[in-house]
N, C-alpha and C positions, 0 to 999 in steps of 0.2 A: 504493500500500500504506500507505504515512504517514499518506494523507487516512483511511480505514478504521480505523487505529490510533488516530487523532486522534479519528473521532465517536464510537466502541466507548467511548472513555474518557470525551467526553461524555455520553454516555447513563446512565455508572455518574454519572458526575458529580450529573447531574441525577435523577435517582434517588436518588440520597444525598439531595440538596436537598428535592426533593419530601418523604422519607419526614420529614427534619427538622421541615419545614412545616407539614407533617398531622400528623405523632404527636410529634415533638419528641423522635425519635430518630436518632440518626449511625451507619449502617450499619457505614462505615467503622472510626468510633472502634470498636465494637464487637466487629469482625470483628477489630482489628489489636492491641487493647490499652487504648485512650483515644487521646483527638482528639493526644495528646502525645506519643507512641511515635515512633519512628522510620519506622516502616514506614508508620502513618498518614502522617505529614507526606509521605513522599516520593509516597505515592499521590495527596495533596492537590496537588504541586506536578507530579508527571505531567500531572494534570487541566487543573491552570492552561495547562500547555504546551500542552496540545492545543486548548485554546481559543483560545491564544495562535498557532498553526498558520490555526486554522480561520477566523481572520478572512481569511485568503488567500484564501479561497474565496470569499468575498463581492466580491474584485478578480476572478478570473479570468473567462476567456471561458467561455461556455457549452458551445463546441464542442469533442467528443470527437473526437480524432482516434485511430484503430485504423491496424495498417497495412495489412488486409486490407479496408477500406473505405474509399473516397476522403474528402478534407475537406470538400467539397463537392460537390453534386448540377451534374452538368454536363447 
């Protein structure tokens, strides 16, 4: 569920960037107040966390384990 939580906020993340890049506008600052508000920054520092999550995922194993299907193929 974390990991979900974690890209969900990457995706705003990158999205914000993007629109930055292209139009030289911050969704966020906009949506929240300015890049300086409170609410901005804590969405800003969400973001960070969840990026900061998701390099885990670039360590883990590939294989899903469920528990209604084995780990591996026997």
């Amino acid at each position: 569920m974390l990991d979900k939580i974690s890209l969900i906020l990457l995706i705003i993340g990158g999205l914000n960037w993007g629109s930055i890049g292209v139009f030289q506008f911050d969704i966020v600052a906009w949506i929240c107040g300015g890049q300086t508000s409170v609410i901005s920054r804590i969405i800003y520092t969400l973001v960070a966390l969840a990026a900061i999550w998701c390099i885990s995922l670039l360590f883990r194993d590939d294989a899903v384990f469920h528990e209604d299907k084995p780990a591996f193929n026997e």
